[in-house]
BALOBA-1460 file (C-alpha; in Angstrom, 3 decimals):
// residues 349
<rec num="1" residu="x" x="16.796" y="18.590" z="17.552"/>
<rec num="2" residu="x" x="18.206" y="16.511" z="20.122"/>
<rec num="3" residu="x" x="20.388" y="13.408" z="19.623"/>
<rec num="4" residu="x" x="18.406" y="10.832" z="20.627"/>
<rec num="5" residu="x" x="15.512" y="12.207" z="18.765"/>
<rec num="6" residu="x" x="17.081" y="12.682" z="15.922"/>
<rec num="7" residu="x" x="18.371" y="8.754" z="16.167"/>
<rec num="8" residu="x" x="14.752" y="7.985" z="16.959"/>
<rec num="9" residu="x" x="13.388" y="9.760" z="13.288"/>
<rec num="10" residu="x" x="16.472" y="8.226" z="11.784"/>
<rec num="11" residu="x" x="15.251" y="4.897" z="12.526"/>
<rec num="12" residu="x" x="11.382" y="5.589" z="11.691"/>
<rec num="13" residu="x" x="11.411" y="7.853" z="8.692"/>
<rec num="14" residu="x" x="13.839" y="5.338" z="6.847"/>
<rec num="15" residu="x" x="13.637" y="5.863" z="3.570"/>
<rec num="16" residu="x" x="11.156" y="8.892" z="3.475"/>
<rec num="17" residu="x" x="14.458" y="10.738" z="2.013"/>
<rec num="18" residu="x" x="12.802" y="11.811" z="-1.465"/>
<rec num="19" residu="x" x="15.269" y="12.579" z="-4.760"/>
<rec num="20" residu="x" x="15.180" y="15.730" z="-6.711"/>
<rec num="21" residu="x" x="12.436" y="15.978" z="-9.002"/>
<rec num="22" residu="x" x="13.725" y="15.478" z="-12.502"/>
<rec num="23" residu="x" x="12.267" y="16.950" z="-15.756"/>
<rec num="24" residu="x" x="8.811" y="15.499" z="-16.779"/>
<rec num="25" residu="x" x="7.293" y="14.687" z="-20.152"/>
<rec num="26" residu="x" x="3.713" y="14.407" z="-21.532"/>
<rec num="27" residu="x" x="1.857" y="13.631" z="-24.171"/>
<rec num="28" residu="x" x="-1.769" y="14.288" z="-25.473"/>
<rec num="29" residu="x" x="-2.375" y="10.580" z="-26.328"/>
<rec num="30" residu="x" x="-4.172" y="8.295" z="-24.573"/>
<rec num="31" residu="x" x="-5.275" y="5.045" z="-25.081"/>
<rec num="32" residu="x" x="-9.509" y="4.721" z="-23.602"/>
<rec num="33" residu="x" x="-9.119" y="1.115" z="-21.606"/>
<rec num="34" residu="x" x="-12.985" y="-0.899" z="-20.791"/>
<rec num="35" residu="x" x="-12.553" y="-3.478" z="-18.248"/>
<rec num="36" residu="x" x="-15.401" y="-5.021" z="-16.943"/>
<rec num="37" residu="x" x="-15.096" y="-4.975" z="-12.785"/>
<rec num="38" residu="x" x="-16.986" y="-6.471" z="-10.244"/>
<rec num="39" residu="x" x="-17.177" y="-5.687" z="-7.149"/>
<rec num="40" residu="x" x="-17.975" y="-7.243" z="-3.315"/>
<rec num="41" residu="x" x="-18.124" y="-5.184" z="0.061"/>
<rec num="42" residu="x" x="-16.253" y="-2.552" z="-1.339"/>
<rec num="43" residu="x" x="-13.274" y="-4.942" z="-2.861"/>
<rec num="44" residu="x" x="-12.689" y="-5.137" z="-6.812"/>
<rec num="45" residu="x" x="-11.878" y="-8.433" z="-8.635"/>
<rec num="46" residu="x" x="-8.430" y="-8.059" z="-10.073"/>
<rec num="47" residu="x" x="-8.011" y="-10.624" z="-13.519"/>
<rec num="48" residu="x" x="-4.530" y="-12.422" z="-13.431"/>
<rec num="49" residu="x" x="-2.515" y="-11.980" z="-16.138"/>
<rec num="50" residu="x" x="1.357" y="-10.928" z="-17.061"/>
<rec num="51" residu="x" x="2.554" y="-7.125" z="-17.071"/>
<rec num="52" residu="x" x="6.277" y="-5.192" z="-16.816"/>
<rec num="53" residu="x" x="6.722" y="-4.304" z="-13.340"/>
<rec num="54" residu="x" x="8.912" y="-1.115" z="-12.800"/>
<rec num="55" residu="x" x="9.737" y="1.187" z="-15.997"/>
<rec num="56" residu="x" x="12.705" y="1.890" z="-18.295"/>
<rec num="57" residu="x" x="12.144" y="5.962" z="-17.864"/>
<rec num="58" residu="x" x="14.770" y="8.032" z="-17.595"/>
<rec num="59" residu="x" x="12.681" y="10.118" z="-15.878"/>
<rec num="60" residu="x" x="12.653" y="7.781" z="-12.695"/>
<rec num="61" residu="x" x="14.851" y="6.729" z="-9.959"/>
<rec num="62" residu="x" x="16.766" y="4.010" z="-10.421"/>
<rec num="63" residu="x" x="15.169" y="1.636" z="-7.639"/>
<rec num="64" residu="x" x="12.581" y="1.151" z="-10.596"/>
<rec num="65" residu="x" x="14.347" y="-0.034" z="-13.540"/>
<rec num="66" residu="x" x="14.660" y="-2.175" z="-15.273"/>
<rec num="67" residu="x" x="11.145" y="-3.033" z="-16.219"/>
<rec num="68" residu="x" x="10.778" y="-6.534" z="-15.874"/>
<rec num="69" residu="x" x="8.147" y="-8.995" z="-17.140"/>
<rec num="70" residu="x" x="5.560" y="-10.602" z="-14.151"/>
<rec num="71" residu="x" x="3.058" y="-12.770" z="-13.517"/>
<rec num="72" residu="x" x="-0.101" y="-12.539" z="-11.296"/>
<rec num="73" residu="x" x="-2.742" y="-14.297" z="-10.536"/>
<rec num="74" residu="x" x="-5.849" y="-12.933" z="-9.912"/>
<rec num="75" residu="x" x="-7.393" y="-11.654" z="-6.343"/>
<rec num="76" residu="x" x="-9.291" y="-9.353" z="-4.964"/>
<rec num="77" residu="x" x="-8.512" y="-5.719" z="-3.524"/>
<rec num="78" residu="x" x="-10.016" y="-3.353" z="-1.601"/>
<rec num="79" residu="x" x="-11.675" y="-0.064" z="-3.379"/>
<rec num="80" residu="x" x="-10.133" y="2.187" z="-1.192"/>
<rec num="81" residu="x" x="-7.105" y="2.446" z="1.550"/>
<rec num="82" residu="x" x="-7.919" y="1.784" z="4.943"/>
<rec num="83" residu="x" x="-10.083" y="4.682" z="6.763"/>
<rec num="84" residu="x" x="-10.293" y="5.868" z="10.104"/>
<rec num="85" residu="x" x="-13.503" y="4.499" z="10.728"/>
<rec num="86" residu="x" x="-12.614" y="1.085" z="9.236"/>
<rec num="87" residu="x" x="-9.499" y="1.124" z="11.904"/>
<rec num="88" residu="x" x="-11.721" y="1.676" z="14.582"/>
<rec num="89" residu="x" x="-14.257" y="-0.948" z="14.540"/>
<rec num="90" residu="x" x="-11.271" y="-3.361" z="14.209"/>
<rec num="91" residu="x" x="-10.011" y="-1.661" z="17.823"/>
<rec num="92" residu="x" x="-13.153" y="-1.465" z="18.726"/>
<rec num="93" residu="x" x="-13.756" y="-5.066" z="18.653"/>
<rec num="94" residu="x" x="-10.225" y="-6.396" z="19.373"/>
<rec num="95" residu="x" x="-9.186" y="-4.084" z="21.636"/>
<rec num="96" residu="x" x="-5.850" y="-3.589" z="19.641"/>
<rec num="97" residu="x" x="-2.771" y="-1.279" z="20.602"/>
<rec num="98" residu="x" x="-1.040" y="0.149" z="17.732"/>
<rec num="99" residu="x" x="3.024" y="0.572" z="17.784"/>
<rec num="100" residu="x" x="2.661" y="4.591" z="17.995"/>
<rec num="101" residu="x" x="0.722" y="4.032" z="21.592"/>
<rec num="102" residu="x" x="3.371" y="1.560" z="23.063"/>
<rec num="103" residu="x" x="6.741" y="2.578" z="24.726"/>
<rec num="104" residu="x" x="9.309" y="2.687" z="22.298"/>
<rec num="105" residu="x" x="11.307" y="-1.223" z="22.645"/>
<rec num="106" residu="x" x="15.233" y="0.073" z="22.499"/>
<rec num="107" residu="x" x="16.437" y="-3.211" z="22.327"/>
<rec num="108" residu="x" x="14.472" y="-3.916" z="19.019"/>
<rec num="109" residu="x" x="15.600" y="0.085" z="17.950"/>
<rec num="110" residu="x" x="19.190" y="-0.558" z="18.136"/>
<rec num="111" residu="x" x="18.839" y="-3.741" z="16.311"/>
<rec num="112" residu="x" x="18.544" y="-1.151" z="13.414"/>
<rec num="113" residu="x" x="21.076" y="1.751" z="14.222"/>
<rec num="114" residu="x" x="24.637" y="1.787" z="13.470"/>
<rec num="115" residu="x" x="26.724" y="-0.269" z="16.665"/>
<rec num="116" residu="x" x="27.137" y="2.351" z="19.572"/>
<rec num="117" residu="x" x="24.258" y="4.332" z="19.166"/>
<rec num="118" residu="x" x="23.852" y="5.736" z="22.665"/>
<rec num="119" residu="x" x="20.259" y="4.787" z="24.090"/>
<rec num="120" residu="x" x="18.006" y="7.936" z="24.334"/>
<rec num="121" residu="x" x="16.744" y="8.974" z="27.584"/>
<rec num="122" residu="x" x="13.503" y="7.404" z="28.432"/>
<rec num="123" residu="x" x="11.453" y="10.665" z="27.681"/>
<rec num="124" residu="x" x="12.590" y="10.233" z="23.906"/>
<rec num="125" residu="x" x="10.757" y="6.598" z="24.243"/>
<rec num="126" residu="x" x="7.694" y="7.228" z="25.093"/>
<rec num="127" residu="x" x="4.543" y="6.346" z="22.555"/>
<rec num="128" residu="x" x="4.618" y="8.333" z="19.575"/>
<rec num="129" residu="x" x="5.108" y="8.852" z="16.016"/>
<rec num="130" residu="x" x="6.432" y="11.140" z="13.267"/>
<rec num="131" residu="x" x="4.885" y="14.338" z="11.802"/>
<rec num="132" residu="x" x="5.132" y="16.445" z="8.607"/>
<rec num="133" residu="x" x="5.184" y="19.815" z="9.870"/>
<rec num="134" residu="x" x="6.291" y="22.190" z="7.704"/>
<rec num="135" residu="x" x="8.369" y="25.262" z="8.445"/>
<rec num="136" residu="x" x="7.019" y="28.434" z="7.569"/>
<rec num="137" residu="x" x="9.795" y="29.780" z="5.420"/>
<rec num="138" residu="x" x="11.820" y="28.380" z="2.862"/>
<rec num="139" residu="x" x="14.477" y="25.811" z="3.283"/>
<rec num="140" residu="x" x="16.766" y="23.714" z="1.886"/>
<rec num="141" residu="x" x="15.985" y="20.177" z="0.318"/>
<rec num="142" residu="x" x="19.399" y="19.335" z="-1.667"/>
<rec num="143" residu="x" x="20.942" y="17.571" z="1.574"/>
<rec num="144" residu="x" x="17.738" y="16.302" z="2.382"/>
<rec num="145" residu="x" x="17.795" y="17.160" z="6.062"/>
<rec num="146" residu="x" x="14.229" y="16.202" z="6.826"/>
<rec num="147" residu="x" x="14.252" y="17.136" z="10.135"/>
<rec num="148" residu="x" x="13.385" y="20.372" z="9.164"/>
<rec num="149" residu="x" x="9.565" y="19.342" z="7.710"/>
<rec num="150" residu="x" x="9.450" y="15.782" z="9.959"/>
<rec num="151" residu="x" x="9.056" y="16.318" z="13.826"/>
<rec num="152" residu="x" x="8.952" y="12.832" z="16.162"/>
<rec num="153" residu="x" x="5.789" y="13.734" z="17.977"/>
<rec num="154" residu="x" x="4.858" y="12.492" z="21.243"/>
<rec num="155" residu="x" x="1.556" y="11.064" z="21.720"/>
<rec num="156" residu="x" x="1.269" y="11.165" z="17.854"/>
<rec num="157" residu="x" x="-0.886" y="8.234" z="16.983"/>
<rec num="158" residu="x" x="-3.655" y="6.862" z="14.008"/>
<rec num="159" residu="x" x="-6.653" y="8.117" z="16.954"/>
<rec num="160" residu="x" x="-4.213" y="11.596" z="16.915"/>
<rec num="161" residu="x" x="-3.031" y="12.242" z="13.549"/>
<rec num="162" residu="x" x="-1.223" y="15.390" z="14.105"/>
<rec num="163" residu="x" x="-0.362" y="14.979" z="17.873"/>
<rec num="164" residu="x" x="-2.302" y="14.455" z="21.181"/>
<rec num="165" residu="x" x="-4.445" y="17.569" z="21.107"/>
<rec num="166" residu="x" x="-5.592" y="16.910" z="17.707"/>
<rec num="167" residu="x" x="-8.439" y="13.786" z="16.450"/>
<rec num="168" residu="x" x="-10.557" y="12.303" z="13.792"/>
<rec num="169" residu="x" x="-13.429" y="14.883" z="13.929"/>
<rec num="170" residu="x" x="-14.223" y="15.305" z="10.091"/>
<rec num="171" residu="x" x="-11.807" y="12.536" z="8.818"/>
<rec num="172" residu="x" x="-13.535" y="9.594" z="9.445"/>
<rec num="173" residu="x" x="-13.569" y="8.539" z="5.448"/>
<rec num="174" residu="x" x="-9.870" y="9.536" z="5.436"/>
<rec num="175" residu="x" x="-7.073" y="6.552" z="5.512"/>
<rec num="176" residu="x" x="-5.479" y="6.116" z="8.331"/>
<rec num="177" residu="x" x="-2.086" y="7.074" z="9.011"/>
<rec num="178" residu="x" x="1.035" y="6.232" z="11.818"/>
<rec num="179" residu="x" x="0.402" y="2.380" z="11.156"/>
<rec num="180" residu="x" x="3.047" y="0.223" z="11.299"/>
<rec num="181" residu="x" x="3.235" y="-3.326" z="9.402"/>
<rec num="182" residu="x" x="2.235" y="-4.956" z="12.432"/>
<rec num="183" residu="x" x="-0.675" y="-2.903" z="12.575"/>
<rec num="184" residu="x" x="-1.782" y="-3.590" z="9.021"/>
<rec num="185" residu="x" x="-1.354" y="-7.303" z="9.246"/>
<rec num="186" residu="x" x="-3.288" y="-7.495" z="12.473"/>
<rec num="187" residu="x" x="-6.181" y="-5.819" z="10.782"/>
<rec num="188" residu="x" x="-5.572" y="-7.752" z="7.841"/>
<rec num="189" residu="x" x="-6.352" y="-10.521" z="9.906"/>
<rec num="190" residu="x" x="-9.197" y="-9.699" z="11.662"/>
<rec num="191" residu="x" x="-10.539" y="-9.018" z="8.537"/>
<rec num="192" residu="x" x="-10.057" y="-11.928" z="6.684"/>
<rec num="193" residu="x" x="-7.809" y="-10.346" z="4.436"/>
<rec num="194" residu="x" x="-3.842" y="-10.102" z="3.795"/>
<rec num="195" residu="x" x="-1.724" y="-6.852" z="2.462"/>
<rec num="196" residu="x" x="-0.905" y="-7.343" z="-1.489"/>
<rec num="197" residu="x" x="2.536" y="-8.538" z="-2.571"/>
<rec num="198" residu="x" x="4.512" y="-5.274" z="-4.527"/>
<rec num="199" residu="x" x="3.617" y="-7.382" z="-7.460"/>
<rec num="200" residu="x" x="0.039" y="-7.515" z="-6.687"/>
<rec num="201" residu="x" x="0.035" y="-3.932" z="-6.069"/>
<rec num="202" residu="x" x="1.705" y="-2.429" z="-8.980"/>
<rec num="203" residu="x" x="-0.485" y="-4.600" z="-11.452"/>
<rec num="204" residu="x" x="-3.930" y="-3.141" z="-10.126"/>
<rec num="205" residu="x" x="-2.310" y="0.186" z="-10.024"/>
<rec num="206" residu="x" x="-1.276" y="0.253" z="-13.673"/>
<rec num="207" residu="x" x="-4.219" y="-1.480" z="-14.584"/>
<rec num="208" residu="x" x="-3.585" y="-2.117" z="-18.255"/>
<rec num="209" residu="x" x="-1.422" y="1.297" z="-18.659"/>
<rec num="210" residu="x" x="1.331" y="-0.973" z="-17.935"/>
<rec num="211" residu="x" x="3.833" y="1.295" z="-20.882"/>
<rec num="212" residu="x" x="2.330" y="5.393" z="-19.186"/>
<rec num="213" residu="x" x="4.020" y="6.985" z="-17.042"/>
<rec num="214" residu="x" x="0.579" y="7.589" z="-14.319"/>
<rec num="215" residu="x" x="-2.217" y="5.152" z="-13.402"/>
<rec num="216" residu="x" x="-4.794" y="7.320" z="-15.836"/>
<rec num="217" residu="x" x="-2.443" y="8.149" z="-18.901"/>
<rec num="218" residu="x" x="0.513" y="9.470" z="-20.052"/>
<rec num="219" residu="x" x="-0.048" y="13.558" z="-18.836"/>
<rec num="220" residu="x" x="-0.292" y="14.102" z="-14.798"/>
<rec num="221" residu="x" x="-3.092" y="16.442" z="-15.265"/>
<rec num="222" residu="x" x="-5.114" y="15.793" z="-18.715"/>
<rec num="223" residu="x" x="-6.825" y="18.848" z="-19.441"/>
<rec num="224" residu="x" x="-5.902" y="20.714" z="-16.416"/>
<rec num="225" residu="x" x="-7.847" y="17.888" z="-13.799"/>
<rec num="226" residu="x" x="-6.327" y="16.959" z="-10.565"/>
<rec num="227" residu="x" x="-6.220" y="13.039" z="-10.796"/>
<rec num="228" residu="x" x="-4.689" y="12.804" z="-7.172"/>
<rec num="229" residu="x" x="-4.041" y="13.855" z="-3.962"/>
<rec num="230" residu="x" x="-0.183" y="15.390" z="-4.522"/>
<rec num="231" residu="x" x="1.578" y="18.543" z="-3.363"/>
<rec num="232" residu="x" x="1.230" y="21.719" z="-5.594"/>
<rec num="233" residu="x" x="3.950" y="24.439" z="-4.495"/>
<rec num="234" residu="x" x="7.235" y="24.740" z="-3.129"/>
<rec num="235" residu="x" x="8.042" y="21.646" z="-0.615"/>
<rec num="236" residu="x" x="8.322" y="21.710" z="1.768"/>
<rec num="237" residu="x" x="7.040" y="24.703" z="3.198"/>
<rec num="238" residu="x" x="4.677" y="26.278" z="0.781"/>
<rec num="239" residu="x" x="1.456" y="23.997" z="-0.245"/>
<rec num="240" residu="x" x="-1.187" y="25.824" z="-2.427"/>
<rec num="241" residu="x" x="-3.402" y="23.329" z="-1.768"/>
<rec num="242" residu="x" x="-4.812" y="23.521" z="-5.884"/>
<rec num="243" residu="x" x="-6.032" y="20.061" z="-5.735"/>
<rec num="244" residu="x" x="-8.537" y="20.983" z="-2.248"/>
<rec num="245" residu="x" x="-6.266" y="19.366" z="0.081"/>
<rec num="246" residu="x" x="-3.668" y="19.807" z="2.554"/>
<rec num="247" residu="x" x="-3.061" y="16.672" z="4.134"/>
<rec num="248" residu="x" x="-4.769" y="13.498" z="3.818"/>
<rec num="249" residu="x" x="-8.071" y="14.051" z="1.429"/>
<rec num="250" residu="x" x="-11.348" y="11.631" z="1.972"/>
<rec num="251" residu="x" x="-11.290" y="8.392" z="-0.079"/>
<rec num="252" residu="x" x="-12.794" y="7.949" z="-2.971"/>
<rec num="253" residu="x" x="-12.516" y="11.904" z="-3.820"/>
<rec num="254" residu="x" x="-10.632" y="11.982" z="-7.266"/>
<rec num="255" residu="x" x="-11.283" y="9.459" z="-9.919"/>
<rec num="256" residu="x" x="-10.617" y="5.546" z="-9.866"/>
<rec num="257" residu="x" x="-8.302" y="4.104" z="-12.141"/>
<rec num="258" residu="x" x="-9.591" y="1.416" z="-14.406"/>
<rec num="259" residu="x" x="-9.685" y="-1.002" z="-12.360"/>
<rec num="260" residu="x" x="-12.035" y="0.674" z="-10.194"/>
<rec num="261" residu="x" x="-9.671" y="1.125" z="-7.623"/>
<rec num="262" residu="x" x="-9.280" y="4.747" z="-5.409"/>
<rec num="263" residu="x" x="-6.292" y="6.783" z="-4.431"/>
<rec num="264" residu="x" x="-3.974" y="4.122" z="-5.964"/>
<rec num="265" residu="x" x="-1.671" y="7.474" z="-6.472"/>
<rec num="266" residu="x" x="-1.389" y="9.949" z="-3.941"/>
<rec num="267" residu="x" x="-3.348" y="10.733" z="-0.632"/>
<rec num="268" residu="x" x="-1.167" y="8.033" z="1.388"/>
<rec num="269" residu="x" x="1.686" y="5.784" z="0.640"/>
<rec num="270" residu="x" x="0.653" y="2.418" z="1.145"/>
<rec num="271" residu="x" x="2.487" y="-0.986" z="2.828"/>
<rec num="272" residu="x" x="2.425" y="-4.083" z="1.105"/>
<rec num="273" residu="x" x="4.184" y="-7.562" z="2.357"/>
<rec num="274" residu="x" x="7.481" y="-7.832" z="0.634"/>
<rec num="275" residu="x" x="10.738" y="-6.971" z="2.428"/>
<rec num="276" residu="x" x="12.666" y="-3.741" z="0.478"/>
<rec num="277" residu="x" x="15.419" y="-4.209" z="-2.298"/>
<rec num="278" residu="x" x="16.468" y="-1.001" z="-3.719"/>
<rec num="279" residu="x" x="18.199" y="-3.397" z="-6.806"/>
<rec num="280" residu="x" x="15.067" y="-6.142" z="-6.976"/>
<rec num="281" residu="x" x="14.708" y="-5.660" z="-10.617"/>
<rec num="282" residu="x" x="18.222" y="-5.911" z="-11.679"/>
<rec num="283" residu="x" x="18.463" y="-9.208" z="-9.626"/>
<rec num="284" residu="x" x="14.918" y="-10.570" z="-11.456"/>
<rec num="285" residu="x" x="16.871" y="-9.337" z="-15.067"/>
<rec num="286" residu="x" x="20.174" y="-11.269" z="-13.737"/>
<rec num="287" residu="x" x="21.999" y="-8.045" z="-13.834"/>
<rec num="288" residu="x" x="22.691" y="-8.396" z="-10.035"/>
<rec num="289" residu="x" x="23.197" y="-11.594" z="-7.731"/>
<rec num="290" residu="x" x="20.550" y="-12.791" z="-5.699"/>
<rec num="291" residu="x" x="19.847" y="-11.597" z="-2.215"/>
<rec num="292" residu="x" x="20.893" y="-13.107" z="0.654"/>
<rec num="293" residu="x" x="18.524" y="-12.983" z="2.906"/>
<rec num="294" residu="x" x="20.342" y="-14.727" z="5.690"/>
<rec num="295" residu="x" x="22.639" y="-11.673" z="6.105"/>
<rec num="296" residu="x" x="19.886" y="-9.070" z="5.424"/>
<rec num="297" residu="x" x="16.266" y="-9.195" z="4.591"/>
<rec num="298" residu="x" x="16.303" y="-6.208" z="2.851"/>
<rec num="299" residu="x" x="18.868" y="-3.932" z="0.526"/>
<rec num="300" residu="x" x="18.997" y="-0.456" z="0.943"/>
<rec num="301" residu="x" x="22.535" y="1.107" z="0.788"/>
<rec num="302" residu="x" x="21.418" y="4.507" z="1.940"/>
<rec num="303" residu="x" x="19.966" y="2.813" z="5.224"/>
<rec num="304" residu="x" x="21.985" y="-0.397" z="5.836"/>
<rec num="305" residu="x" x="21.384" y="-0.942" z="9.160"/>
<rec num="306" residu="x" x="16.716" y="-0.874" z="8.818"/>
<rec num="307" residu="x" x="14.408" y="-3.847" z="8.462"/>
<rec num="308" residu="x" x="12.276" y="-1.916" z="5.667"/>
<rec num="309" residu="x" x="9.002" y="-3.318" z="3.802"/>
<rec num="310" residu="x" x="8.166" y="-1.811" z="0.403"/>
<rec num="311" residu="x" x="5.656" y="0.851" z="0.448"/>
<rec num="312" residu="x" x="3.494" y="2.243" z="-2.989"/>
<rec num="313" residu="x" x="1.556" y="5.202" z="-4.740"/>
<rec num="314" residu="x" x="3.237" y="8.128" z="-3.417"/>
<rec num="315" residu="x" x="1.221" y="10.814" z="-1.054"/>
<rec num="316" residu="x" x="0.086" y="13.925" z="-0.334"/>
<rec num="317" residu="x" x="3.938" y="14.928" z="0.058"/>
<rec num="318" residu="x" x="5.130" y="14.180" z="-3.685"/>
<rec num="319" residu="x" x="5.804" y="17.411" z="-4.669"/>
<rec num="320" residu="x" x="6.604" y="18.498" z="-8.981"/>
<rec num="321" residu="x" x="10.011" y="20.257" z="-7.417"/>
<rec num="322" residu="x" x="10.939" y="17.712" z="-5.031"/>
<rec num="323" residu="x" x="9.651" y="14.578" z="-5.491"/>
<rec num="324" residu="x" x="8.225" y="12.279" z="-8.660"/>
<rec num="325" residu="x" x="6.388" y="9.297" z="-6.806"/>
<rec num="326" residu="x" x="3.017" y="9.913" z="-7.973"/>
<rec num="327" residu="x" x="3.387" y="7.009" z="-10.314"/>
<rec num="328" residu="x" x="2.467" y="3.041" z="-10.189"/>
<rec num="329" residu="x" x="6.210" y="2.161" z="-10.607"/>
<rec num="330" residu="x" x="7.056" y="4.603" z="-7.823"/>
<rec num="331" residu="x" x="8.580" y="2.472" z="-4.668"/>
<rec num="332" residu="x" x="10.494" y="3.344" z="-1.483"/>
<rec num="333" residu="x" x="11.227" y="1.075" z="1.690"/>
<rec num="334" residu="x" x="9.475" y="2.087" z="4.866"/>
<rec num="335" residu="x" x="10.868" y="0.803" z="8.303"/>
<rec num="336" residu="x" x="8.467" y="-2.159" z="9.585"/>
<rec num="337" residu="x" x="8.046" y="-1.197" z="12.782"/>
<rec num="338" residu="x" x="7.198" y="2.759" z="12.387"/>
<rec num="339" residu="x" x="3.996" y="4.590" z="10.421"/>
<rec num="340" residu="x" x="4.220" y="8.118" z="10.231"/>
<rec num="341" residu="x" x="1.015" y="10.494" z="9.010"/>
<rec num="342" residu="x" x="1.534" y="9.714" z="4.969"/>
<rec num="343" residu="x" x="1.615" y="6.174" z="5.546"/>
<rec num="344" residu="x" x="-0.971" y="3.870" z="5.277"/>
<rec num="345" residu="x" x="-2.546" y="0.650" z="3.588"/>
<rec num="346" residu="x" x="-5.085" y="-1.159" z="1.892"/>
<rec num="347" residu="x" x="-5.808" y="-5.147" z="1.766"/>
<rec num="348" residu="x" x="-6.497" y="-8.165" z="-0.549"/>
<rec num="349" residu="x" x="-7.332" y="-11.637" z="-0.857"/>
């Protein structure tokens, strides 16, 4: 891969470097939750109420510990992420532009890149976005070269998914992907809506089950049923596809949690409006000073130099050997100004 690409997918896959999978446990016990829901053009009243953010699992990275107490008050969220046909009768009536289908701005890119990054050519700026696009043998994942399953891809895009000669033909009722924050919050807008807080977010995805390790229980697939769009295989080259899906699956096509609300787990990683701090809940339990925000609006040692907002849920890409963000305490940072094709969002209000 060229240079200038490669500083290009530096900048816009930010933290999309996953951690080894570590050694899961389960249990047959499960606890039967009754809420009663109610529900208004396809958004779900979330009660207020107090919950542990993050978990004290070993078996988790360490962005998520400690678990910390929180309070929210209540709101309402949509059923389901964001689809394709949702997107476009917001561009349909505004006439919007998303990030992926403007020139690349190299004065806002270097802004995040270490000092004396040399400016790609103008070829490498051009309108695009990034790709999983698996090789067809295996490789490597222990130094987490993702270049070699993530391609930049020009005229990649949410109307192009997969690159300019592909579309939306048969995934209209899928979430759409390559959105940037931008992009979100301008459709938040329009809509009359706003993207949920990480609080916000984690609450309605735990949905009681604050103390289990998944959004339905404590096993990832009780009694052998696929609760969520995830990767079954070897990552990153060999997906078998168990659960029915490839890439992005429909909404609404495994089971809610019980809250009501879809694909809270899996399918796409989803934006929400807080800035990234890979240490946020050792700072809440006073086991870390605060941020300062007037040097940095975010913390992320392994990417210093990115503006990054916190994204949820995992995706189709969480993989048992490879990754273990299929969970509602699961959290990475996700540059602002990027969206690749396992990115995408859902709003509240």
């Amino acid at each position: 891969m060229k240079s200038s690409v490669f500083y290009i997918s530096s900048l816009f896959i930010s933290i999309l470097i996953f951690a080894k999978c570590q050694t899961k446990t389960a249990s047959n016990s499960e606890p039967n939750f009754q809420f009663q829901t109610q529900s208004i053009d396809g958004m779900i009243w979330i009660e207020g109420g107090s919950f542990y953010m993050g978990t004290n699992e070993n078996d988790a990275y360490t962005v998520e510990r400690p678990a910390v107490k929180r309070e929210v008050n209540g709101f309402w969220m949509d059923e389901t992420e964001v689809t394709n046909t949702q997107f476009a009768k917001f561009v349909e009536e505004t006439g919007y532009i998303t990030l992926a289908e403007r020139l690349v701005d190299w004065e806002e890119m270097k802004l995040q890149l270490p000092p004396g990054t040399p400016k790609p050519s103008d070829e490498d700026l051009q309108p695009g976005s990034l790709v999983f696009s698996p090789p067809s043998h295996p490789v490597s994942t222990r130094e987490n070269d993702i270049s070699q399953w993530w391609k930049w891809v020009t005229g990649a895009n949410w109307k192009h998914p997969e690159g300019p000669e592909s579309n939306l033909k048969g995934k209209e009722n899928h979430p759409v992907v390559h959105i940037a924050f931008e992009d979100a919050e301008a459709y938040a807008q329009w809509a009359g809506k706003r993207l949920p807080t990480e609080v916000e977010w984690e609450y309605a995805a735990k949905a009681g089950r604050e103390h289990q390790r998944y959004a339905w229980g404590t096993e990832l697939r009780p009694n052998g049923t696929f609760m969520a769009n995830t990767f079954q295989g070897v990552f990153p080259h060999e997906n078998r596809t168990e659960d029915g899906f490839q890439g992005t699956s429909p909404v609404k096509s495994f089971p809610s949690n019980d809250f009501g609300l879809y694909d809270m787990i899996g399918n796409v990683w989803e934006l929400t409006s807080d800035w990234y701090d890979a240490i946020q809940f050792n700072r809440i339990a006073g086991n870390a000073p605060p941020l300062d925000s007037a040097i940095n609006k975010c913390y992320n040692p392994q990417n210093p130099f990115a503006l990054e907002k916190v994204i949820k849920g995992g995706s189709f890409l969480c993989a048992d050997d490879y990754c273990i963000n299929y969970r509602p305490s699961a959290r990475q940072g996700h540059a602002y100004d990027s969206g690749t094709s396992n990115v995408g969002f859902r709003c509240v209000k």
